[in-house]
VEXNU-378274 format. One record per residue: residue number from 1; z, y, x of N, C-alpha, C in turn. Coordinates in pm, whole numbers, padded with zeros to 5 digits. Layout:
// VEXNU-378274
<resi NUM&n_c3 Z&n_c2 Y&n_c1 X&ca_c3 Z&ca_c2 Y&ca_c1 X&c_c3 Z&c_c2 Y&c_c1 X>;
...
// end
This chain:
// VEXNU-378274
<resi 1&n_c3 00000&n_c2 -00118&n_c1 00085&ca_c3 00000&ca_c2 00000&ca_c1 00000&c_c3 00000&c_c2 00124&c_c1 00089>;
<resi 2&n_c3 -00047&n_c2 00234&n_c1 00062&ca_c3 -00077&ca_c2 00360&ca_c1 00117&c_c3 00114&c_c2 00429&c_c1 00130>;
<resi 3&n_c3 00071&n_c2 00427&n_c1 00250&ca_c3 00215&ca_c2 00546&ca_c1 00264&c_c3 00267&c_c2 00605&c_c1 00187>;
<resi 4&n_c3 00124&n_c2 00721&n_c1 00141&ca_c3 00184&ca_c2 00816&ca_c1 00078&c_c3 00171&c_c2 00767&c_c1 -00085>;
<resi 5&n_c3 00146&n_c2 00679&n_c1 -00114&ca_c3 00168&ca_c2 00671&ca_c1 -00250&c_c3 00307&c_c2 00593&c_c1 -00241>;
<resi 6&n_c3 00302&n_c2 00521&n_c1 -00160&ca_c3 00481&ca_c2 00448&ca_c1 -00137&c_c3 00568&c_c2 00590&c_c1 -00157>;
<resi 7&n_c3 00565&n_c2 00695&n_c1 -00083&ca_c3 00682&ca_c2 00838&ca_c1 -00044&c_c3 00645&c_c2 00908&c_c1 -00248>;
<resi 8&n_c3 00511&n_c2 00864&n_c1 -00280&ca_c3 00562&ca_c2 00967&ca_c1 -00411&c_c3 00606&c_c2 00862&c_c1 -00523>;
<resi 9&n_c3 00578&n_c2 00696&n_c1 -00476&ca_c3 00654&ca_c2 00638&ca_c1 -00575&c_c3 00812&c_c2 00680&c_c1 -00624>;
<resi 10&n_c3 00882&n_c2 00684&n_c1 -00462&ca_c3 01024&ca_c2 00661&ca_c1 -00474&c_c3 01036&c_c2 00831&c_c1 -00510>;
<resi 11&n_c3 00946&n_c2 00924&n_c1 -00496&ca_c3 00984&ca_c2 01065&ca_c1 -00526&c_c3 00979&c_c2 01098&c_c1 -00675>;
<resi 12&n_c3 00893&n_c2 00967&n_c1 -00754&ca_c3 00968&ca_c2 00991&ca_c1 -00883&c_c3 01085&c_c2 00957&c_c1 -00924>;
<resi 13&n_c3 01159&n_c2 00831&n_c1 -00877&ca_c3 01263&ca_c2 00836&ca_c1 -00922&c_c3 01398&c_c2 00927&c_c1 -00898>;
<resi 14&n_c3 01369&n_c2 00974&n_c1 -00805&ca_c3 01475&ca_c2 01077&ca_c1 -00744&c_c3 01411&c_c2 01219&c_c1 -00811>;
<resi 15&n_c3 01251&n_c2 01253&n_c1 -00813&ca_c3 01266&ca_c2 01366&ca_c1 -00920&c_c3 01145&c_c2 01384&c_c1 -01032>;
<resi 16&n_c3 01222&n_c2 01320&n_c1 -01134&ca_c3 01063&ca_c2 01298&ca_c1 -01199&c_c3 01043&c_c2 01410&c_c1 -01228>;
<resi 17&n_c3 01121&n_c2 01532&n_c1 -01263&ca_c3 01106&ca_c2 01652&ca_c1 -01327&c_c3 00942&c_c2 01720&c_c1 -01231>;
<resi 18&n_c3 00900&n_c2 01679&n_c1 -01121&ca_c3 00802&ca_c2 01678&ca_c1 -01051&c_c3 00663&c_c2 01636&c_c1 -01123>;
<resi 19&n_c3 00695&n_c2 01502&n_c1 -01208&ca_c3 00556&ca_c2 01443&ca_c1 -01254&c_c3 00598&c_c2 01478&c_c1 -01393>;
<resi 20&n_c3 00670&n_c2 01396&n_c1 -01442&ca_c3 00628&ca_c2 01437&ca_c1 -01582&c_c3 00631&c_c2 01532&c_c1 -01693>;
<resi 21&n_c3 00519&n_c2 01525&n_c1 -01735&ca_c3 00516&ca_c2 01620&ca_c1 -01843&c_c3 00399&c_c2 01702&c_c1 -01830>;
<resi 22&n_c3 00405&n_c2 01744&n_c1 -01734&ca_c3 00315&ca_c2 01859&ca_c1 -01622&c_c3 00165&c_c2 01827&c_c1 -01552>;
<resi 23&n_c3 00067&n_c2 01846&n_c1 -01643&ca_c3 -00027&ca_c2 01828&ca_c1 -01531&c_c3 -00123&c_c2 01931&c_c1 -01479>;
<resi 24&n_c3 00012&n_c2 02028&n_c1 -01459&ca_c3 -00003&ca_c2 02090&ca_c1 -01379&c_c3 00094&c_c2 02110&c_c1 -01257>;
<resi 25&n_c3 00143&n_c2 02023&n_c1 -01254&ca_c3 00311&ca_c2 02002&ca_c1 -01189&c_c3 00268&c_c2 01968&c_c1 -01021>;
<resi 26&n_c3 00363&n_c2 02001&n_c1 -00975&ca_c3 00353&ca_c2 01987&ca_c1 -00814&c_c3 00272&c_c2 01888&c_c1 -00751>;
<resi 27&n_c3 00250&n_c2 01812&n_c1 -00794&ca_c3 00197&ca_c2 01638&ca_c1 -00728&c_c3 00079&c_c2 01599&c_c1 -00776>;
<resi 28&n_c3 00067&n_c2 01725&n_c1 -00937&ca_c3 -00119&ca_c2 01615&ca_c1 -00982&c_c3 -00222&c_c2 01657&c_c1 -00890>;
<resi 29&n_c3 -00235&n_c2 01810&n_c1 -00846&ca_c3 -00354&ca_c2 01817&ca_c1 -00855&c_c3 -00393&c_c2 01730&c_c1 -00695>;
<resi 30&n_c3 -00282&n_c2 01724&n_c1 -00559&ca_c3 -00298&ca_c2 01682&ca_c1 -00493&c_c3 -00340&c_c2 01517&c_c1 -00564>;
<resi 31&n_c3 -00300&n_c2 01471&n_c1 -00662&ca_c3 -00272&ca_c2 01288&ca_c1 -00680&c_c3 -00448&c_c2 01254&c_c1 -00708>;
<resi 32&n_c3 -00523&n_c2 01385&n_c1 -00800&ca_c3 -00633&ca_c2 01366&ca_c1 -00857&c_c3 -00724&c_c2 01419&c_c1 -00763>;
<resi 33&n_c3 -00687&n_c2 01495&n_c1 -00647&ca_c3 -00816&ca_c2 01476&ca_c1 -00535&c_c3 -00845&c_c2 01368&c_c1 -00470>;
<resi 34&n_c3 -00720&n_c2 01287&n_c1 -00490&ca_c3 -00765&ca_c2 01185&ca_c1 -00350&c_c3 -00787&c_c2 01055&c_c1 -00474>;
<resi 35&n_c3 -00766&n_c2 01044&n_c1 -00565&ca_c3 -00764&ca_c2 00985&ca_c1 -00669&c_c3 -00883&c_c2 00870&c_c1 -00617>;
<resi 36&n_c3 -01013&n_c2 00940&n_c1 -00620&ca_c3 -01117&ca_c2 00834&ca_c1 -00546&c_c3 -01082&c_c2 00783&c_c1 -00440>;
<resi 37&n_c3 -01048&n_c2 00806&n_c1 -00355&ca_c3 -01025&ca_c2 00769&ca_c1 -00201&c_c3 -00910&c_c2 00648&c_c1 -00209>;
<resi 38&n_c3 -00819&n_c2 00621&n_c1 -00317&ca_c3 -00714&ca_c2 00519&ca_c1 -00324&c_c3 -00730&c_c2 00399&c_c1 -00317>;
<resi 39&n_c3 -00697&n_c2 00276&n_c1 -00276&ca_c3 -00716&ca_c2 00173&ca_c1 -00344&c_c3 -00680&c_c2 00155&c_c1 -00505>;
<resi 40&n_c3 -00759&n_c2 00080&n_c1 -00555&ca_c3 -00725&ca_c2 00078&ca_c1 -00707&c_c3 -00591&c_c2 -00007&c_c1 -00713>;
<resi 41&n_c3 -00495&n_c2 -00042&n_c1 -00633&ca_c3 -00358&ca_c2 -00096&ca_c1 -00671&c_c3 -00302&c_c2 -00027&c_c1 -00646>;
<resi 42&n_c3 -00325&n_c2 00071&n_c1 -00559&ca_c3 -00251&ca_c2 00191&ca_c1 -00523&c_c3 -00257&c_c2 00344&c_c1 -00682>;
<resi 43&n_c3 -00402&n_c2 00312&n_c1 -00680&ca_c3 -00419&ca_c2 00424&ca_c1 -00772&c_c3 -00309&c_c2 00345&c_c1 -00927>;
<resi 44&n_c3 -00328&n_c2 00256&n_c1 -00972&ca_c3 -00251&ca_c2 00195&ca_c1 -01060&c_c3 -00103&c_c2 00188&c_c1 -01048>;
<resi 45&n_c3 -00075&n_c2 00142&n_c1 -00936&ca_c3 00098&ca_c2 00180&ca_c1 -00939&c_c3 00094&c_c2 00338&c_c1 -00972>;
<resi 46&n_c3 00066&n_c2 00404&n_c1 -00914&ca_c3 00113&ca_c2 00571&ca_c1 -00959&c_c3 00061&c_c2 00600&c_c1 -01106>;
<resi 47&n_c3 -00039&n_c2 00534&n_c1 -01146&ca_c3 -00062&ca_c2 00549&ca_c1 -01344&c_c3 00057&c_c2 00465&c_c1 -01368>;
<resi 48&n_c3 00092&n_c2 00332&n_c1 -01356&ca_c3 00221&ca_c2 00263&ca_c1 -01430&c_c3 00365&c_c2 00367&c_c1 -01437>;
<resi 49&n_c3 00344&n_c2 00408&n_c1 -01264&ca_c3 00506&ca_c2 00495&ca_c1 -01282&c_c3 00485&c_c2 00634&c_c1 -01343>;
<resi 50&n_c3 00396&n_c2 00716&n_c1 -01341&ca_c3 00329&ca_c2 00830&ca_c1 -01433&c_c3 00358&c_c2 00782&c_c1 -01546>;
<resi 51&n_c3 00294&n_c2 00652&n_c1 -01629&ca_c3 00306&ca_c2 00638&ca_c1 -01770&c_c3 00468&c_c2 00599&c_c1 -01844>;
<resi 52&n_c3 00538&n_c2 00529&n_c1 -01712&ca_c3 00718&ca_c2 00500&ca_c1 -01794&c_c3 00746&c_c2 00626&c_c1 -01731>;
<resi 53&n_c3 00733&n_c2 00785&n_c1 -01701&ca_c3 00779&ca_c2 00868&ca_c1 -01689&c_c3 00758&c_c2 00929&c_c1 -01769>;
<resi 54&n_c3 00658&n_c2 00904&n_c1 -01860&ca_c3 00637&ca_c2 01007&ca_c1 -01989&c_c3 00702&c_c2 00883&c_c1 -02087>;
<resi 55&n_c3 00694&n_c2 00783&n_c1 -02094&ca_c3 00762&ca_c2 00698&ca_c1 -02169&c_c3 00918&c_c2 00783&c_c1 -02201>;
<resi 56&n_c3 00986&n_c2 00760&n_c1 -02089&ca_c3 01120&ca_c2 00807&ca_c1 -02084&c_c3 01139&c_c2 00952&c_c1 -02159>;
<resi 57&n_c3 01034&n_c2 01038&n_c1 -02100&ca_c3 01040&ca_c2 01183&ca_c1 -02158&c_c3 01014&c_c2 01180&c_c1 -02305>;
<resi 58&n_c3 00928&n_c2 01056&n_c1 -02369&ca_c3 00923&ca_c2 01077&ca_c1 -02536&c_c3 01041&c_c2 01018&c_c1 -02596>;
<resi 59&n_c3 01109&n_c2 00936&n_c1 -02534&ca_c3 01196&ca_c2 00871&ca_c1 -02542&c_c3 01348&c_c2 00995&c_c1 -02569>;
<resi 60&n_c3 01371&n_c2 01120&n_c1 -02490&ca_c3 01450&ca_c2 01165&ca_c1 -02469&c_c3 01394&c_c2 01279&c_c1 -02587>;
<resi 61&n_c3 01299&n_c2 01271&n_c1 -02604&ca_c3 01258&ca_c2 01421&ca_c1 -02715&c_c3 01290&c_c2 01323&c_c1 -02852>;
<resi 62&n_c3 01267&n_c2 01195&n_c1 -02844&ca_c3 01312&ca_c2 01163&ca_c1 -02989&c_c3 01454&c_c2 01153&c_c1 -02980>;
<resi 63&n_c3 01532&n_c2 01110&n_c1 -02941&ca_c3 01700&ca_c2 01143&ca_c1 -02912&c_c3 01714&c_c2 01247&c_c1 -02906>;
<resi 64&n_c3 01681&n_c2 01392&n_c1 -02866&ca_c3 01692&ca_c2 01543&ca_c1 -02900&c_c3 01692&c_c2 01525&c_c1 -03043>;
<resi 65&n_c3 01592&n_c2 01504&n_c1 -03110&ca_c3 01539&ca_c2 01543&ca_c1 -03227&c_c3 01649&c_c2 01483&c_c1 -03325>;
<resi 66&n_c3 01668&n_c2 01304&n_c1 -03254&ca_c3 01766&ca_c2 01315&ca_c1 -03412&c_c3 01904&c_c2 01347&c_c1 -03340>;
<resi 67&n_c3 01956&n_c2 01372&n_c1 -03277&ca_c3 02094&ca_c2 01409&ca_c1 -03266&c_c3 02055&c_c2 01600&c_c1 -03281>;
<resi 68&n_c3 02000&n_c2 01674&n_c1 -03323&ca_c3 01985&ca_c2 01830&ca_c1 -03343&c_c3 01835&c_c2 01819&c_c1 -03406>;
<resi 69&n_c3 01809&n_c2 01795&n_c1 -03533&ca_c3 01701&ca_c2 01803&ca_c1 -03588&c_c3 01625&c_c2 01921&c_c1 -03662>;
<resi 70&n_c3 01736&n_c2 02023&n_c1 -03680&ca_c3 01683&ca_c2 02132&ca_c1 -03676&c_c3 01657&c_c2 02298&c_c1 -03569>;
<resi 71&n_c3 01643&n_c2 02185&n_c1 -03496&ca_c3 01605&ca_c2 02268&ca_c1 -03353&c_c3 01488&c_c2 02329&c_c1 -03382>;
<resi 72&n_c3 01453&n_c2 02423&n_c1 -03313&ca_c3 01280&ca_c2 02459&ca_c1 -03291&c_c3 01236&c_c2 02403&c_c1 -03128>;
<resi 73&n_c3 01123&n_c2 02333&n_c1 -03170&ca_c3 01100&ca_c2 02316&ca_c1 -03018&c_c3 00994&c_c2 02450&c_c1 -02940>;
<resi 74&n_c3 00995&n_c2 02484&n_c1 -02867&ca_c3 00914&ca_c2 02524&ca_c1 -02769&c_c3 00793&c_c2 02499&c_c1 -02754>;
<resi 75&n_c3 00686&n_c2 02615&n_c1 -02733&ca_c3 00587&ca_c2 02564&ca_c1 -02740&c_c3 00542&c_c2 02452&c_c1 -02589>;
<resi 76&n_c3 00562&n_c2 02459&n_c1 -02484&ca_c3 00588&ca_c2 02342&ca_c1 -02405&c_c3 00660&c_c2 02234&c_c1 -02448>;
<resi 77&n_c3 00727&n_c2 02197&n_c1 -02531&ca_c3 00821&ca_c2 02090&ca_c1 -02566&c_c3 00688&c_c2 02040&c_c1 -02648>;
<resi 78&n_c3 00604&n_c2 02088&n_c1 -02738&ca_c3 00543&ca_c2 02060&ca_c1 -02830&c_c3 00409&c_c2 01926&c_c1 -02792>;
<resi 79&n_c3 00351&n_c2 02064&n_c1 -02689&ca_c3 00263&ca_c2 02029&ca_c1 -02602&c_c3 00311&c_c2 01978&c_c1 -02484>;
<resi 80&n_c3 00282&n_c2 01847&n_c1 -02404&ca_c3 00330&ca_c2 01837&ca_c1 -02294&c_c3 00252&c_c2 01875&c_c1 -02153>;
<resi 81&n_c3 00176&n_c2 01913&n_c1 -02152&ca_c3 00068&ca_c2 02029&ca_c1 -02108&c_c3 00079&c_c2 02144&c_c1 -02041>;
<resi 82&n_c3 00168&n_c2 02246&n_c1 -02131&ca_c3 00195&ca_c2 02349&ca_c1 -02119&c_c3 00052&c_c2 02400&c_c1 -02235>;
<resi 83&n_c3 00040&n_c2 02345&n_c1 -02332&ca_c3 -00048&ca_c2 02392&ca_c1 -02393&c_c3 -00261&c_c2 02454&c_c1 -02267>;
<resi 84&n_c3 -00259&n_c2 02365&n_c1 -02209&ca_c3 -00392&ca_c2 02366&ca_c1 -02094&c_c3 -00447&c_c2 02257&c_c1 -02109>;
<resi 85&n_c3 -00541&n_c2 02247&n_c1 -02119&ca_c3 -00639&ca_c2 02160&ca_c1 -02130&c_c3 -00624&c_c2 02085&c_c1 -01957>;
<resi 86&n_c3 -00621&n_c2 01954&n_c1 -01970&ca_c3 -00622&ca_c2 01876&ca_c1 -01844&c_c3 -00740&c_c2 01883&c_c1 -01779>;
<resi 87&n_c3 -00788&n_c2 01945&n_c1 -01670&ca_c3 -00892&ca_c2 01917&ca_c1 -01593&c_c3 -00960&c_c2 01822&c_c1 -01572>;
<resi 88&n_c3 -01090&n_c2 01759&n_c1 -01541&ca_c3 -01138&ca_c2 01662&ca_c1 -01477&c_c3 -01169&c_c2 01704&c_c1 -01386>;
<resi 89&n_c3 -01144&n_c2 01643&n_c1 -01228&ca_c3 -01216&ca_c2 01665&ca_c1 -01094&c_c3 -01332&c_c2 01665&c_c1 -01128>;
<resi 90&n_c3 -01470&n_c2 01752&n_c1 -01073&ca_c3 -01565&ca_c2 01715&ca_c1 -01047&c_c3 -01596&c_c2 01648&c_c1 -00890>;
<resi 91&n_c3 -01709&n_c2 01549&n_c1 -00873&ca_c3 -01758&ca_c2 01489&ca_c1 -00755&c_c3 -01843&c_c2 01556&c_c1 -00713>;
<resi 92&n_c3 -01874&n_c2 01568&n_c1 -00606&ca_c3 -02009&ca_c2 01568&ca_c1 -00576&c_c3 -02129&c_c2 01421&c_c1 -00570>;
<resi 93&n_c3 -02255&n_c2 01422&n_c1 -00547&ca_c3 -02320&ca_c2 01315&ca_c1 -00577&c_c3 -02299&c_c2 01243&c_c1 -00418>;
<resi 94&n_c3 -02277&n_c2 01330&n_c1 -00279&ca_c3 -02270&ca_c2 01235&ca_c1 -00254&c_c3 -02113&c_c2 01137&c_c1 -00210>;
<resi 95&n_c3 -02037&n_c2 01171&n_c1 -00290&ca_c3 -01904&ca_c2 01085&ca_c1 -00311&c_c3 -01923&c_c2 00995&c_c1 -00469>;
<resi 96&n_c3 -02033&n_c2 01038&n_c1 -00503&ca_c3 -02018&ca_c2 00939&ca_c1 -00592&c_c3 -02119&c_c2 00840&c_c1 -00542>;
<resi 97&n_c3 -02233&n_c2 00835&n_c1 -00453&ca_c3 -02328&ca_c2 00775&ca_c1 -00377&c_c3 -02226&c_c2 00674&c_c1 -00315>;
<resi 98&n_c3 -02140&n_c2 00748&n_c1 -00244&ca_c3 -02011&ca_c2 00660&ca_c1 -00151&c_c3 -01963&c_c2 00571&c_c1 -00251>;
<resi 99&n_c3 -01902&n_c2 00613&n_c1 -00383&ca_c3 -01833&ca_c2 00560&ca_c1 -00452&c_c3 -01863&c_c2 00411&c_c1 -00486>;
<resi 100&n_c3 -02023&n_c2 00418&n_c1 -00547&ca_c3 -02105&ca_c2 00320&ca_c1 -00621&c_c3 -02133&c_c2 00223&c_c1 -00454>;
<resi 101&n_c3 -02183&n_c2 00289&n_c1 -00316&ca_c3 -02165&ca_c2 00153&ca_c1 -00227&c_c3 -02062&c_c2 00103&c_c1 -00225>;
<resi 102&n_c3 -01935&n_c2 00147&n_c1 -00224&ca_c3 -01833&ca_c2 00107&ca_c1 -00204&c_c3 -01796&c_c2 -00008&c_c1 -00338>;
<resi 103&n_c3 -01821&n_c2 00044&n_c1 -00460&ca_c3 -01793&ca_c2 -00037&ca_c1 -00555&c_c3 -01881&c_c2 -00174&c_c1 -00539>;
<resi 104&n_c3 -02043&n_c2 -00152&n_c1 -00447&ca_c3 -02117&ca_c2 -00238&ca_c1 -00502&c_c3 -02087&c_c2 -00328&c_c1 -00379>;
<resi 105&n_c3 -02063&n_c2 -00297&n_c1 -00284&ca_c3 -01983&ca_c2 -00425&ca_c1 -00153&c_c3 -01874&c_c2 -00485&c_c1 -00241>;
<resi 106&n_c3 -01775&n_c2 -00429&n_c1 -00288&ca_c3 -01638&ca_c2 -00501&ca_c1 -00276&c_c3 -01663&c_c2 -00586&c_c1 -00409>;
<resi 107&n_c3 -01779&n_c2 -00589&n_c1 -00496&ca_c3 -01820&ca_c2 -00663&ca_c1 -00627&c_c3 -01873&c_c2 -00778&c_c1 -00498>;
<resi 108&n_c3 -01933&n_c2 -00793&n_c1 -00406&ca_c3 -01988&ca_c2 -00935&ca_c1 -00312&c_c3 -01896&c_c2 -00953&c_c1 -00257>;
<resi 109&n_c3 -01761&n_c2 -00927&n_c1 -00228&ca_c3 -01679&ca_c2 -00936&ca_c1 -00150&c_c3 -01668&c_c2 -00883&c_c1 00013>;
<resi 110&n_c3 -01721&n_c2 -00780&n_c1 00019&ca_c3 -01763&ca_c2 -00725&ca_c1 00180&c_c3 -01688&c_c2 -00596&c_c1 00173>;
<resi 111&n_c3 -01650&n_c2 -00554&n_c1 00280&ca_c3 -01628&ca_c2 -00404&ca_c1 00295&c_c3 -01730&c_c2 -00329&c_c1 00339>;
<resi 112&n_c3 -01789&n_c2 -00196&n_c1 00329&ca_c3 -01893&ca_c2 -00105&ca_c1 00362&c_c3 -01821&c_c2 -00059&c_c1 00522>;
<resi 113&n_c3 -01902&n_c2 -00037&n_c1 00596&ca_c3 -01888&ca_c2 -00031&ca_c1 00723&c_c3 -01956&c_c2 00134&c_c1 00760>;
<resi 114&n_c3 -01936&n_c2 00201&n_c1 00784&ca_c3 -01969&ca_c2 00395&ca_c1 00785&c_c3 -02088&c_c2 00379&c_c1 00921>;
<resi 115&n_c3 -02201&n_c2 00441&n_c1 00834&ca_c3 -02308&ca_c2 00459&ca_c1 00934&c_c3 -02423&c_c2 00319&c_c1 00941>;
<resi 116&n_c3 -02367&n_c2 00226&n_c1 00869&ca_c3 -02457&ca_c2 00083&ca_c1 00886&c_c3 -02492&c_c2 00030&c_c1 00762>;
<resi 117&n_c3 -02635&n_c2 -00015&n_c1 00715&ca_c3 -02684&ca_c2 -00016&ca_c1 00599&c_c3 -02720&c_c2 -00150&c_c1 00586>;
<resi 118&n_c3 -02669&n_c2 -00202&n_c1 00494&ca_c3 -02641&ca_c2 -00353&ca_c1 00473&c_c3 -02776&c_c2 -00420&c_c1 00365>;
<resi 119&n_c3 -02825&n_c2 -00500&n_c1 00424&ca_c3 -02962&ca_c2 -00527&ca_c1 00299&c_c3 -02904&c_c2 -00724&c_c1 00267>;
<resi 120&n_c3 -02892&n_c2 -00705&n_c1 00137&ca_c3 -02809&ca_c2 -00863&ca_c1 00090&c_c3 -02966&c_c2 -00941&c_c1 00016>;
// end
């Protein structure tokens, strides 16, 4: 597993107030540049612990709600957003050129090798 997805695993549990909720929060926009560049078990552990971090957070807004149900929520409480539309990275073509060799070796079982053009 990648280092640094190991250092932001354990940095959610010590601060999720970092990931969830927010995607605009300290850690996405770096998580969604390199997003391509991950291994996909790597990229998946950080969606599993991303997704029981918002788990927990709906979890704690429905326990708000019925222990003080006539609260007003916030418009951030509402939206978990901050009311912003979530970005999609754009690629360029040729990282997505990279992308599709890369996808189309590791479908034969080979790794792509940088600079050397493989004819199967």
């Amino acid at each position: 597993m990648n280092d640094g997805v190991k250092i932001l695993l354990e940095r959610m549990k010590t601060h999720p107030e970092e990931f969830a909720g927010d995607r605009e929060g300290k850690w996405s926009h770096l998580i969604q540049s390199y997003r391509m560049f991950l291994a996909v078990d790597d990229w998946q552990a950080l969606e599993k612990s991303m997704n029981a971090l918002m788990q927990q957070r709906f979890t704690e807004k429905v326990l708000e709600k019925l222990v003080n149900p006539d609260r007003k929520l916030t418009r951030e409480e509402k939206i978990p957003f901050r009311g912003k539309i979530p970005t999609i990275p754009s690629i360029t073509i040729e990282q997505t050129e990279h992308l599709r060799a890369r996808l189309d070796a590791l479908a034969v079982g080979q790794t792509p090798i940088a600079g050397v053009t493989q004819t199967l």
